[in-house]
Backbone atoms as SQL, in Angstrom:
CREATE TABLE atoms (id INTEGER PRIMARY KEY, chain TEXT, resi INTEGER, resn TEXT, atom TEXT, x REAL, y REAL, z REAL);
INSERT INTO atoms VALUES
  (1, 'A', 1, 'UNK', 'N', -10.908, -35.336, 39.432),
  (2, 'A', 1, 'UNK', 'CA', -10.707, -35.178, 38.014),
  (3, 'A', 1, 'UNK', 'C', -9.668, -34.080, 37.772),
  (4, 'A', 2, 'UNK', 'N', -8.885, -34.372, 36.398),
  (5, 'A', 2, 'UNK', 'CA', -7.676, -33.417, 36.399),
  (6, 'A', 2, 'UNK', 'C', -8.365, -31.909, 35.437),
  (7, 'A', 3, 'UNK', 'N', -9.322, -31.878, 35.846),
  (8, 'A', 3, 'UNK', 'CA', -10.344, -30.522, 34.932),
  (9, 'A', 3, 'UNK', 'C', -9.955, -30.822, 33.698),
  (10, 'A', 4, 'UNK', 'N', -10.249, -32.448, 32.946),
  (11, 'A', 4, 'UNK', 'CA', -10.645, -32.419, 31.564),
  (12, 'A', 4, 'UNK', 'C', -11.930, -33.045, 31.218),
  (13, 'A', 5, 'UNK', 'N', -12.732, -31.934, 30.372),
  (14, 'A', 5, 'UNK', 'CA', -14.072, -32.231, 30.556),
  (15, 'A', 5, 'UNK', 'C', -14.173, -32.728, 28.928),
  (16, 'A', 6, 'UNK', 'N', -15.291, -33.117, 28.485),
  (17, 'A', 6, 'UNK', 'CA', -15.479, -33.480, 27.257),
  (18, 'A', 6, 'UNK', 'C', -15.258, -31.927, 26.511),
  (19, 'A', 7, 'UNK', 'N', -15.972, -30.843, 26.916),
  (20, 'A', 7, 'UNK', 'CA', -15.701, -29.709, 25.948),
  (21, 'A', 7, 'UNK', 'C', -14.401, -29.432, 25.713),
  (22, 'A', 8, 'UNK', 'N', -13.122, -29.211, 26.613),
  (23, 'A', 8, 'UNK', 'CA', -12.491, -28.920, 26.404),
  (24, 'A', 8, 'UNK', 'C', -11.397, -29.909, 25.911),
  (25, 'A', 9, 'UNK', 'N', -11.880, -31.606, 25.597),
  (26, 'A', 9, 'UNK', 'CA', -11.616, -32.122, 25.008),
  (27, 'A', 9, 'UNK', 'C', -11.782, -32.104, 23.298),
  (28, 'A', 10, 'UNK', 'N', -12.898, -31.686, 23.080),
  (29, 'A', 10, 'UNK', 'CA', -13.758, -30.931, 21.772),
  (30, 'A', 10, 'UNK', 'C', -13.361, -29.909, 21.288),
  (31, 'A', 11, 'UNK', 'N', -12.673, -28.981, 22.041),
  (32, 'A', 11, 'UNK', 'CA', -12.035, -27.981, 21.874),
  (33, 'A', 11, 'UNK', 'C', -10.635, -28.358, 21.496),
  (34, 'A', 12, 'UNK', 'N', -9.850, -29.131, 21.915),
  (35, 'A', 12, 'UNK', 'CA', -8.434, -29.236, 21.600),
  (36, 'A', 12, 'UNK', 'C', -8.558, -30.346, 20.340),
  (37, 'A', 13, 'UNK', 'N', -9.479, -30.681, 20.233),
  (38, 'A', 13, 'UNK', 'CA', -9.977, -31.711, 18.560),
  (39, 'A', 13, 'UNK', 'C', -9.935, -30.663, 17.281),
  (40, 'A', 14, 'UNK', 'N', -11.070, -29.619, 17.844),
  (41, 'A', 14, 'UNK', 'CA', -10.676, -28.379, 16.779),
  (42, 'A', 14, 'UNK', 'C', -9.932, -27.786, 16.650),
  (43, 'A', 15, 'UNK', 'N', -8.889, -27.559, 17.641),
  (44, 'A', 15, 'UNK', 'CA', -7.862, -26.654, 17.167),
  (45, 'A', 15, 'UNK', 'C', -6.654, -27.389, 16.196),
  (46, 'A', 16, 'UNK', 'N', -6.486, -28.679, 16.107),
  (47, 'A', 16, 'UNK', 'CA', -6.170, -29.857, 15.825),
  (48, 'A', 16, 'UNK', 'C', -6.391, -29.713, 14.266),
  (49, 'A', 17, 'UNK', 'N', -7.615, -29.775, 14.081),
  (50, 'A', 17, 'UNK', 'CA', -8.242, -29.855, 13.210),
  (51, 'A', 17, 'UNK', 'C', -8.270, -28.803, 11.827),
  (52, 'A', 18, 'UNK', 'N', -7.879, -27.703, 13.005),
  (53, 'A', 18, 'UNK', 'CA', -7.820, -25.953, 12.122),
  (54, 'A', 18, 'UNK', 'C', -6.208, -25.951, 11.730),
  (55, 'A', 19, 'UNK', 'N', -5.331, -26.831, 12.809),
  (56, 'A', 19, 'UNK', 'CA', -3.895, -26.057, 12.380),
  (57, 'A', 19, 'UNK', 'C', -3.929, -27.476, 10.566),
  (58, 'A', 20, 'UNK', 'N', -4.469, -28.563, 11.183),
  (59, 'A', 20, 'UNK', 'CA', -4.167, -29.519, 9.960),
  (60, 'A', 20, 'UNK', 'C', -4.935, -29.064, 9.064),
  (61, 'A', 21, 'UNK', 'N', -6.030, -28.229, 8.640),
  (62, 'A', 21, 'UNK', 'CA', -6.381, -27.476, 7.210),
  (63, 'A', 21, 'UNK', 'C', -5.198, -26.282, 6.860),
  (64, 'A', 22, 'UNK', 'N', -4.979, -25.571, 7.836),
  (65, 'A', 22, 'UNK', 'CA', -4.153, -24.545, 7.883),
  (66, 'A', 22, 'UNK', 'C', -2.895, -25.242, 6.899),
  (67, 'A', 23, 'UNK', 'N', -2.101, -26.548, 7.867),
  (68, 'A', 23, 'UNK', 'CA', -1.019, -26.949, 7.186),
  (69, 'A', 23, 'UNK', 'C', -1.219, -27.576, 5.639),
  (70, 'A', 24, 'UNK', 'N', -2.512, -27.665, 5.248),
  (71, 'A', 24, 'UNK', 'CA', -2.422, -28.284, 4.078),
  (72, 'A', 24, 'UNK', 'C', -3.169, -27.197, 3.477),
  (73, 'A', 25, 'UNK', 'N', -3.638, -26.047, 3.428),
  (74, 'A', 25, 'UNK', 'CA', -3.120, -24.817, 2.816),
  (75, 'A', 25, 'UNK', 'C', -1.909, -24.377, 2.362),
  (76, 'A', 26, 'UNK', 'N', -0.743, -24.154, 3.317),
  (77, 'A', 26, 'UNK', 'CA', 0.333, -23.368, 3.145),
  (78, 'A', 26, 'UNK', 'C', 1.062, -24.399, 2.335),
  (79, 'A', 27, 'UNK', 'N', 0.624, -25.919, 2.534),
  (80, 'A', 27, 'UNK', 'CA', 1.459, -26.918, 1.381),
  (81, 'A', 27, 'UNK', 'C', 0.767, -26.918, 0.133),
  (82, 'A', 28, 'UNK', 'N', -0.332, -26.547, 0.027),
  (83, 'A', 28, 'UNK', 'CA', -0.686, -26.769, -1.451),
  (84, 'A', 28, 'UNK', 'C', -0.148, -25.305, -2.225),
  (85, 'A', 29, 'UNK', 'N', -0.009, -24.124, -1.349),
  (86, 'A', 29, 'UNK', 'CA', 0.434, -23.092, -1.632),
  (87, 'A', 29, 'UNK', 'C', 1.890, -23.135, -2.461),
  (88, 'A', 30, 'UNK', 'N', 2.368, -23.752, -1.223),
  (89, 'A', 30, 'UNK', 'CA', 3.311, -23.852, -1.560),
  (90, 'A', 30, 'UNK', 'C', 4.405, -24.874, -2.616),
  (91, 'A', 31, 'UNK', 'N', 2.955, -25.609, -2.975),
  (92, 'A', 31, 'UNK', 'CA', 3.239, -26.787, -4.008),
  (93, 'A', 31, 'UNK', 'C', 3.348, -25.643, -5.445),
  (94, 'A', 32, 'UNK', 'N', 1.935, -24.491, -5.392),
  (95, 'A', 32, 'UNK', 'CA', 2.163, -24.093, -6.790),
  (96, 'A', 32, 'UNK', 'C', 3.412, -22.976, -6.736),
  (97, 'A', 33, 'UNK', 'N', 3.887, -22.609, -5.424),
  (98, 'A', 33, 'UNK', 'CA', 5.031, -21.580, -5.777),
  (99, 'A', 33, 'UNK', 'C', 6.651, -22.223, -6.247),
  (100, 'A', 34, 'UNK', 'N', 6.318, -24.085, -5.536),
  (101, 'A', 34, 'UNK', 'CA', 7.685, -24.282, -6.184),
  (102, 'A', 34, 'UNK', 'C', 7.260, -24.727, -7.915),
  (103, 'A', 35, 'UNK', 'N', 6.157, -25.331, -8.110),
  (104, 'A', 35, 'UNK', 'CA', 5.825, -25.458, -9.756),
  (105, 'A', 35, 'UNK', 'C', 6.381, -23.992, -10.277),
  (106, 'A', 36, 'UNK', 'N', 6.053, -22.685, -9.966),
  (107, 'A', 36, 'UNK', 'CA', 6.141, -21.315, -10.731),
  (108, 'A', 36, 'UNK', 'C', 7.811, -21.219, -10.701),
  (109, 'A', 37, 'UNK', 'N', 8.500, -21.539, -9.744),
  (110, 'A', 37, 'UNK', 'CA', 9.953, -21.739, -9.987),
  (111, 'A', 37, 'UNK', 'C', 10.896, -22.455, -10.848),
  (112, 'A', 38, 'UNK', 'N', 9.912, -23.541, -10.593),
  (113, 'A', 38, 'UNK', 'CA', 10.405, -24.553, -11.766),
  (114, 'A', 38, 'UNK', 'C', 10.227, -23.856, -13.223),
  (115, 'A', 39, 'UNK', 'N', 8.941, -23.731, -13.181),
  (116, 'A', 39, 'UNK', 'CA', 8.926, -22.773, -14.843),
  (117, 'A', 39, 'UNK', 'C', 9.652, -21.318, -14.872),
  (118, 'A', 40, 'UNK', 'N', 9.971, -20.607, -14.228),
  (119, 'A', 40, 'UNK', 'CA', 10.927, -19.567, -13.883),
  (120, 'A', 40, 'UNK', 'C', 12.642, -19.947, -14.377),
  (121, 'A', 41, 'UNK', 'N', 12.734, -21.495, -13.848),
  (122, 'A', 41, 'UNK', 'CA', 14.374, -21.483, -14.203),
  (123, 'A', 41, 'UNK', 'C', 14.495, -21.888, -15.398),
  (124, 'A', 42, 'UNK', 'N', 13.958, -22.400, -15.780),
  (125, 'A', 42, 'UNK', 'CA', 13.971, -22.315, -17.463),
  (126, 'A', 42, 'UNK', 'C', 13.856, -21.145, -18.343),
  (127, 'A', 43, 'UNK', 'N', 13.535, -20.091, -17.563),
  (128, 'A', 43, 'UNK', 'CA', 13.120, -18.620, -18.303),
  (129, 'A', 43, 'UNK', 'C', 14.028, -18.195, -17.833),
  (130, 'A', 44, 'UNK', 'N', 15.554, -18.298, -17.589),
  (131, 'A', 44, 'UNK', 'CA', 16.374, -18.073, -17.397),
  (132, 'A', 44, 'UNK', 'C', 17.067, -17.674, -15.678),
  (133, 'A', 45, 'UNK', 'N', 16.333, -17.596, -14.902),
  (134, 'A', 45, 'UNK', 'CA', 16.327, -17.598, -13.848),
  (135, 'A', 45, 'UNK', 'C', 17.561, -19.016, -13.799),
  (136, 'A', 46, 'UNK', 'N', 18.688, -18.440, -12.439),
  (137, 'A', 46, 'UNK', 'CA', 19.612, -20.386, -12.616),
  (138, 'A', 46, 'UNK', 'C', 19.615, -20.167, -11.473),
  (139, 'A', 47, 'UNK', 'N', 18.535, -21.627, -11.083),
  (140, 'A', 47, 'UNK', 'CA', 18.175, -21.829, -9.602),
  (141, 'A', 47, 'UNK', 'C', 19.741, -23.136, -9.238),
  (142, 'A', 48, 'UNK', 'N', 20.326, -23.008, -8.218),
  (143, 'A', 48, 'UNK', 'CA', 21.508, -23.810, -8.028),
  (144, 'A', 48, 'UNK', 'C', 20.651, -24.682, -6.864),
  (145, 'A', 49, 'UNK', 'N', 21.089, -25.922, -6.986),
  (146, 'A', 49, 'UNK', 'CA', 20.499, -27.126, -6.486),
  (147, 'A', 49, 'UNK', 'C', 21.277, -27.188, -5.496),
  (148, 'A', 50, 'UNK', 'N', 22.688, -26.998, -5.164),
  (149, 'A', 50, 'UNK', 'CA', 23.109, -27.501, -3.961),
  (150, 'A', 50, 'UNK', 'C', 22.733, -25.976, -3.157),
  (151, 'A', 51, 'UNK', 'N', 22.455, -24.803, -3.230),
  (152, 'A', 51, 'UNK', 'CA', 21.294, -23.474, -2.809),
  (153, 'A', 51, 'UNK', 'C', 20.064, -24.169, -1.867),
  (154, 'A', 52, 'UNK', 'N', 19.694, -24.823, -2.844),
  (155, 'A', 52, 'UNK', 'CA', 17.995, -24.878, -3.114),
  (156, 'A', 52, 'UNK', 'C', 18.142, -26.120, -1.216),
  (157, 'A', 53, 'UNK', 'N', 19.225, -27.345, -1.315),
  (158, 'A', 53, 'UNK', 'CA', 19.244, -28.294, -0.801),
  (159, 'A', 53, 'UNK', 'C', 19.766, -27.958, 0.993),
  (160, 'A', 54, 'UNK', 'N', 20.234, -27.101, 0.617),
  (161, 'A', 54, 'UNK', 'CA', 21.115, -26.402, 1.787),
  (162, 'A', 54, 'UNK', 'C', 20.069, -25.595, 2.454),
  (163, 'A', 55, 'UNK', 'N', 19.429, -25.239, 1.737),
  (164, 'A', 55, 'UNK', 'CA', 18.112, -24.184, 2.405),
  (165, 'A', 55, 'UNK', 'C', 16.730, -24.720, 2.715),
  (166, 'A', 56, 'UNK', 'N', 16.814, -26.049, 2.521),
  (167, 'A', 56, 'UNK', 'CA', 15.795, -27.176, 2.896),
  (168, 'A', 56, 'UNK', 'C', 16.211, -27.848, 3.791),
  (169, 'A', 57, 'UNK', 'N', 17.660, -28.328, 3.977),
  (170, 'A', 57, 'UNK', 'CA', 18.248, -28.931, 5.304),
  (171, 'A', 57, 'UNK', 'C', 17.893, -28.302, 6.531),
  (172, 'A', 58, 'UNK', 'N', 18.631, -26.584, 5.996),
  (173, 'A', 58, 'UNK', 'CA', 18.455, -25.425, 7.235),
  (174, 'A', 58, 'UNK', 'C', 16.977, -25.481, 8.107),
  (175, 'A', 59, 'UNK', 'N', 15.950, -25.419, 7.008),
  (176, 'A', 59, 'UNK', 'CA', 14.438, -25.572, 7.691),
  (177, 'A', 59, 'UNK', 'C', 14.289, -26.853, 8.664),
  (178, 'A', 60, 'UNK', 'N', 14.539, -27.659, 7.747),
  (179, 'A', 60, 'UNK', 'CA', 14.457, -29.288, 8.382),
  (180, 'A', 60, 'UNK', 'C', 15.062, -28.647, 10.009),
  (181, 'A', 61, 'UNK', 'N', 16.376, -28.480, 9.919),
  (182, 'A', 61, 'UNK', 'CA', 17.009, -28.362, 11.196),
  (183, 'A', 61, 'UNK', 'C', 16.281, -27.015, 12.280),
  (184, 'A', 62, 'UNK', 'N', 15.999, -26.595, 11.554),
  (185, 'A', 62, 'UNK', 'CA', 14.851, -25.252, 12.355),
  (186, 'A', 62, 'UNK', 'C', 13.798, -25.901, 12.665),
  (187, 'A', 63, 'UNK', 'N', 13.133, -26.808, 12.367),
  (188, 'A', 63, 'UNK', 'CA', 11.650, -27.492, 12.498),
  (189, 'A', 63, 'UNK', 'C', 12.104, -28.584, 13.890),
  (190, 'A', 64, 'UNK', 'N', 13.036, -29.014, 13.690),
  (191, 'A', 64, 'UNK', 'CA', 13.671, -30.066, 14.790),
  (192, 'A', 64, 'UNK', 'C', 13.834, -29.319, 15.914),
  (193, 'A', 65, 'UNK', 'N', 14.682, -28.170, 15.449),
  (194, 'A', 65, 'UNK', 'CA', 14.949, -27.005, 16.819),
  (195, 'A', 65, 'UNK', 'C', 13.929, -27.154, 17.678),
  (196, 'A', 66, 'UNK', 'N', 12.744, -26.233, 16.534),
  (197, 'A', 66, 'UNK', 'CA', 11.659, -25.598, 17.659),
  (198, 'A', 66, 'UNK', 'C', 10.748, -26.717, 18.079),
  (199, 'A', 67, 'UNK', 'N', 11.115, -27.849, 17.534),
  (200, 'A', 67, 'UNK', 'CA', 10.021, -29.063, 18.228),
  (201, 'A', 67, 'UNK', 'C', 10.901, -28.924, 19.612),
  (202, 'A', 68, 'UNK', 'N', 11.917, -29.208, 19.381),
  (203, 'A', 68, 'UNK', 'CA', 13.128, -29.883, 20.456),
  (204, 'A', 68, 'UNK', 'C', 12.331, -28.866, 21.998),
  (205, 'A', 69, 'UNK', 'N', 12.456, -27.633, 21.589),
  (206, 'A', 69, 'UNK', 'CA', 12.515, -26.459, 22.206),
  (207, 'A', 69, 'UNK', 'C', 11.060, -26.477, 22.871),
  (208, 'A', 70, 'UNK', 'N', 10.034, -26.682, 22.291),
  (209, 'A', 70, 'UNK', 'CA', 8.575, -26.487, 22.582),
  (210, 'A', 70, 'UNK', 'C', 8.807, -27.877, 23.574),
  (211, 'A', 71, 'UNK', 'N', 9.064, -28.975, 23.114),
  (212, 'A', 71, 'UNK', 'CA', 8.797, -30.331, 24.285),
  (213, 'A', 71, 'UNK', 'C', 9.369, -29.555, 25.438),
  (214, 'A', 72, 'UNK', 'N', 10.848, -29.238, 25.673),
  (215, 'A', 72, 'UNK', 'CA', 11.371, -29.006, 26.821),
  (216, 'A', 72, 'UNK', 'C', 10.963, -28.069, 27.447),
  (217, 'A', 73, 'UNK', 'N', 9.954, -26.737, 26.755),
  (218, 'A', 73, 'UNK', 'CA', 9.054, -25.908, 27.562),
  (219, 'A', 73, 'UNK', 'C', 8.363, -26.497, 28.027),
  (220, 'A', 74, 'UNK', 'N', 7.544, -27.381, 27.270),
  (221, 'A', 74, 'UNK', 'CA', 6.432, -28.432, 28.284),
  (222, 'A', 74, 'UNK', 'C', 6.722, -29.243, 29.169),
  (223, 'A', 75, 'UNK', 'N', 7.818, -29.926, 29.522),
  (224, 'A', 75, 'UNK', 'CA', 8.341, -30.939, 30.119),
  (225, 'A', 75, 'UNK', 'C', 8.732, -30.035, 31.304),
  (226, 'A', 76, 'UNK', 'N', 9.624, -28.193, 31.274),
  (227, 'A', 76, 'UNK', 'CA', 9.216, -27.524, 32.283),
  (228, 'A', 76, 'UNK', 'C', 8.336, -26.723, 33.285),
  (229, 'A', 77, 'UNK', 'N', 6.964, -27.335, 32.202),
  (230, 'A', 77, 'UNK', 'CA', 5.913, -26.848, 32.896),
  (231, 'A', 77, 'UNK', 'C', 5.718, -25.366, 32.476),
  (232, 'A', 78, 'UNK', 'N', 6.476, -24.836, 31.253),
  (233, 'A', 78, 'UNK', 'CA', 6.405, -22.994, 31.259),
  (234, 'A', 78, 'UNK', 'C', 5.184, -23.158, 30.138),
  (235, 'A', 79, 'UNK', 'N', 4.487, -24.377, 29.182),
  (236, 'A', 79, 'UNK', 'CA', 3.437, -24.208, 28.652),
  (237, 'A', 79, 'UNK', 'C', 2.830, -25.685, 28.784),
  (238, 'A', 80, 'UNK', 'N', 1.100, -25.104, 28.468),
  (239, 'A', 80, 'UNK', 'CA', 0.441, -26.386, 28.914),
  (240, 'A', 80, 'UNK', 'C', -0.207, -26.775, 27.445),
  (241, 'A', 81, 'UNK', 'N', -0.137, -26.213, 26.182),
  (242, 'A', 81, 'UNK', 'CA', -0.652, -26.319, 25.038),
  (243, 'A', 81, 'UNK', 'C', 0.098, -27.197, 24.384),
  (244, 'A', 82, 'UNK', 'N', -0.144, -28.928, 24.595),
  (245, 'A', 82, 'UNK', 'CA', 0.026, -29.727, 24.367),
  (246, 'A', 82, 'UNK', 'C', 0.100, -30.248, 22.678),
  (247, 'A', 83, 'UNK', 'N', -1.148, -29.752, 22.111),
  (248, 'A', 83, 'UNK', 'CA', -1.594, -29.745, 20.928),
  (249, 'A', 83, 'UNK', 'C', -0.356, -28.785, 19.895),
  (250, 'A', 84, 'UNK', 'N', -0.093, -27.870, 20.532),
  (251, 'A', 84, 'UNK', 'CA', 1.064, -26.947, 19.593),
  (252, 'A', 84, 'UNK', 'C', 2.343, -27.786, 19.700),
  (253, 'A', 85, 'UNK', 'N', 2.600, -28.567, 21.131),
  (254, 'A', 85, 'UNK', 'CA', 4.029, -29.454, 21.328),
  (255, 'A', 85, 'UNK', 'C', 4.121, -30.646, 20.278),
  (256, 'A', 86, 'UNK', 'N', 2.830, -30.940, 20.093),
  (257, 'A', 86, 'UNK', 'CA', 2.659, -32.371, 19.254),
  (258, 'A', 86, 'UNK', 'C', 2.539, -31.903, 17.566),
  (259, 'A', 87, 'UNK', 'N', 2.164, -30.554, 17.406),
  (260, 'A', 87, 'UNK', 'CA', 2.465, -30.530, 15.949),
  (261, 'A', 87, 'UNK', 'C', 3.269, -30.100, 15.731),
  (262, 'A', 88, 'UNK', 'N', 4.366, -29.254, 16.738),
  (263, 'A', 88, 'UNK', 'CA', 5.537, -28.822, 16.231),
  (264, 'A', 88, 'UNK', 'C', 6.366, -30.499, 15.899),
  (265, 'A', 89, 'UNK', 'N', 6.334, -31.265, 17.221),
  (266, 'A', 89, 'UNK', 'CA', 6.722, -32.733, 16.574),
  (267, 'A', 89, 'UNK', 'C', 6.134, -33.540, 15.555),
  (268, 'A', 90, 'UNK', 'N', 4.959, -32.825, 14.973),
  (269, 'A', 90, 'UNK', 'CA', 4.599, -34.072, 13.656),
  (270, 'A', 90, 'UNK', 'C', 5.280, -33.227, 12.814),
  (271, 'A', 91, 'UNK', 'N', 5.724, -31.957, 12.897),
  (272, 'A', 91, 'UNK', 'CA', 6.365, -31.025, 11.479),
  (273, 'A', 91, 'UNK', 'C', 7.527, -31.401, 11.264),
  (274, 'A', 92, 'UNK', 'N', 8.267, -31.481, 12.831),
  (275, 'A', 92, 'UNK', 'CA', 10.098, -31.807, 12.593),
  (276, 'A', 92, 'UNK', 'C', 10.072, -33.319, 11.954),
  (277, 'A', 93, 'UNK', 'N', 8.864, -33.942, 12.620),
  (278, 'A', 93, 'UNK', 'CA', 9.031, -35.537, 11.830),
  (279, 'A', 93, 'UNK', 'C', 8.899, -35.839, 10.122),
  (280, 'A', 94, 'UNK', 'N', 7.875, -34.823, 10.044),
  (281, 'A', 94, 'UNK', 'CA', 7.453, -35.110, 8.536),
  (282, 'A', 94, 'UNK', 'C', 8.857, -34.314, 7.869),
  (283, 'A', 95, 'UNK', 'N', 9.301, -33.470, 8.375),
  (284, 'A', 95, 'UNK', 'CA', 10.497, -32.647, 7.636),
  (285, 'A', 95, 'UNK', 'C', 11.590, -33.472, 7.492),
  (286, 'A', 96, 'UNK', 'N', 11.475, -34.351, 8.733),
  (287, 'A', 96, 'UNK', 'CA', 13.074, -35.303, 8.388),
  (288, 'A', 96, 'UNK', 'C', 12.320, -36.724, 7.322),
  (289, 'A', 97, 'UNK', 'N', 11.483, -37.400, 7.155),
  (290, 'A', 97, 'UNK', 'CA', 11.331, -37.763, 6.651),
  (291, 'A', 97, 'UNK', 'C', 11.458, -37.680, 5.177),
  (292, 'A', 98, 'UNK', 'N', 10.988, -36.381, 4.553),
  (293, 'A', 98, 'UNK', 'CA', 10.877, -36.055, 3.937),
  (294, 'A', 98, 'UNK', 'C', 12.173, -36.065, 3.400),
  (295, 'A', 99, 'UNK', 'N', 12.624, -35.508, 4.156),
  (296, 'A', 99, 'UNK', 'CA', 14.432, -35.091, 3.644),
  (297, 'A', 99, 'UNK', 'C', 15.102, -36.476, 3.645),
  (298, 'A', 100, 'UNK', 'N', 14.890, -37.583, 4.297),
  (299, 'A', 100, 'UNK', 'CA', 15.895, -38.828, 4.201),
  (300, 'A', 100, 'UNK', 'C', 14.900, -39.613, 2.522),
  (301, 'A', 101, 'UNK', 'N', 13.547, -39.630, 2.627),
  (302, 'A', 101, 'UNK', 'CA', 13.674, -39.677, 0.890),
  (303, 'A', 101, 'UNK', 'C', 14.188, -39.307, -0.282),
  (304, 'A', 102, 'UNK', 'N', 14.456, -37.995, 0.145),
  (305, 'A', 102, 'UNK', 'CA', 15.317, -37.084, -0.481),
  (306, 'A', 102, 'UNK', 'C', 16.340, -37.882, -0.812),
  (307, 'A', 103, 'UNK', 'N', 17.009, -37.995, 0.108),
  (308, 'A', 103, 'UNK', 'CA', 18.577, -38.283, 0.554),
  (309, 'A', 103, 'UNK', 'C', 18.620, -39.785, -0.629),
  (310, 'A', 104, 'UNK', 'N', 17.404, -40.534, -0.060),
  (311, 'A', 104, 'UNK', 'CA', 17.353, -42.132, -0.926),
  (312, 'A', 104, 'UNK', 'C', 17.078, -42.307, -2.092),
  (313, 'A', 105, 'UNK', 'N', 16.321, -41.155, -2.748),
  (314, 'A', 105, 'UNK', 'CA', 16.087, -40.956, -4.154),
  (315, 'A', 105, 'UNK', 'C', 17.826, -40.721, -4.582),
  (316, 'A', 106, 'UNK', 'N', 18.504, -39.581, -4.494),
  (317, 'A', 106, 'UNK', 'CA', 19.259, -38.687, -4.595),
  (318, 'A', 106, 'UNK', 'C', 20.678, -40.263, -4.309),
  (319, 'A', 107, 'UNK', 'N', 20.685, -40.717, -3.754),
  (320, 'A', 107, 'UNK', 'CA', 21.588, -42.296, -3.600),
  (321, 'A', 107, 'UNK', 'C', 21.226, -43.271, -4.659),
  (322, 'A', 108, 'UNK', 'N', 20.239, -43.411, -4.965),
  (323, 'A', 108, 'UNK', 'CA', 20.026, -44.257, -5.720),
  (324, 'A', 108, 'UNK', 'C', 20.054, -43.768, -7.137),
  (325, 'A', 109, 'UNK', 'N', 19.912, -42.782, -7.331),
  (326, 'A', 109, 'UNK', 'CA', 19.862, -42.035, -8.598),
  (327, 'A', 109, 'UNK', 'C', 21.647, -41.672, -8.673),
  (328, 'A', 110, 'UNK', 'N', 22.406, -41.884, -7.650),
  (329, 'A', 110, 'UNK', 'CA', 23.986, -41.763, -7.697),
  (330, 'A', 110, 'UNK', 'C', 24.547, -43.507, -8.314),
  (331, 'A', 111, 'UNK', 'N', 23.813, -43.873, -8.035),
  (332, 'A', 111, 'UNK', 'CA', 24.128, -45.517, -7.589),
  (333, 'A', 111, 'UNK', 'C', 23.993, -46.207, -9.084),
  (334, 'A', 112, 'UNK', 'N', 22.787, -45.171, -9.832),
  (335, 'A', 112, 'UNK', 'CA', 22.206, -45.916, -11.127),
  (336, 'A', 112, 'UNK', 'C', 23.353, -44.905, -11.855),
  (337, 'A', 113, 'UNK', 'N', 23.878, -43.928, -12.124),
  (338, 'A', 113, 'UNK', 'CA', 24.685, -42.823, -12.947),
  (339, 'A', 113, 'UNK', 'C', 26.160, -43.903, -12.690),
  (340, 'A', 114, 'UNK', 'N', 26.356, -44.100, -11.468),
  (341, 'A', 114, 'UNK', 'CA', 27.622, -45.019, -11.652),
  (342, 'A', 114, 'UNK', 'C', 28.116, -46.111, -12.366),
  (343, 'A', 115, 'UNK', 'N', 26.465, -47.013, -12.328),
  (344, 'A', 115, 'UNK', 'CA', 26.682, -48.266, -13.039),
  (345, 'A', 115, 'UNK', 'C', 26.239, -48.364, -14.513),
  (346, 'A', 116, 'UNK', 'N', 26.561, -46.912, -14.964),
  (347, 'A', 116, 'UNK', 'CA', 26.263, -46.789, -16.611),
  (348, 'A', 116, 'UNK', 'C', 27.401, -46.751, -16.862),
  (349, 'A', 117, 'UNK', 'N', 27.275, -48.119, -18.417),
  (350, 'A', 117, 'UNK', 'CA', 28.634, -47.880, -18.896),
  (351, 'A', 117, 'UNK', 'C', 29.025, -46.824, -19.515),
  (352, 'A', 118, 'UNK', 'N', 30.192, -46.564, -19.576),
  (353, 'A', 118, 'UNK', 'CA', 30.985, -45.355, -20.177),
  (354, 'A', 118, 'UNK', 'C', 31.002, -45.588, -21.627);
């Protein structure tokens, strides 16, 4: 046997389990800090959108990094915490996803402004 026992199968379920409450903490958090912005730029605050878009790409591309980076530690054998390799890859995934909706809203909403008549 490769020393995986049911506990420490049970064990890597919970930790699993703790980072996915964890991550849907810091997103609901972070759902009401971009709502408080939104009501902020109207109070005169001038939030610039191609700012805002550029600094969401940057993450996206930081989230890809450190997935990229964590597999190829594992793949050299310098870590065995499998569970941290696989959510750094569900983060870079959900981040690009996220961002190519972006991208398809943001096209199509170009696509509909074009074909209004003048």
């Amino acid at each position: 046997m490769n020393g995986i026992t049911t506990d420490s199968i049970m064990a890597l379920r919970s930790a699993i389990l703790q980072r996915n409450a964890a991550l849907r903490d810091v997103a609901s958090t972070g759902g009401a800090a971009d709502a408080a912005g939104v009501q902020g730029a109207g109070s005169g605050q001038k939030a610039d959108f191609a700012d805002s878009l550029k600094s969401a790409l940057e993450k996206v591309n930081g989230l890809q990094a450190e997935a990229s980076e964590a597999s190829a530690a594992f793949e050299r054998g310098e870590t065995t915490d499998i569970a941290a390799v696989m959510l750094s890859k569900q983060k870079a995934s959900l981040g690009f996803e996220a961002t190519l909706q972006v991208r398809n809203k943001l096209l199509s909403a170009y696509k509909d402004i074009m074909s209004m008549p003048v």
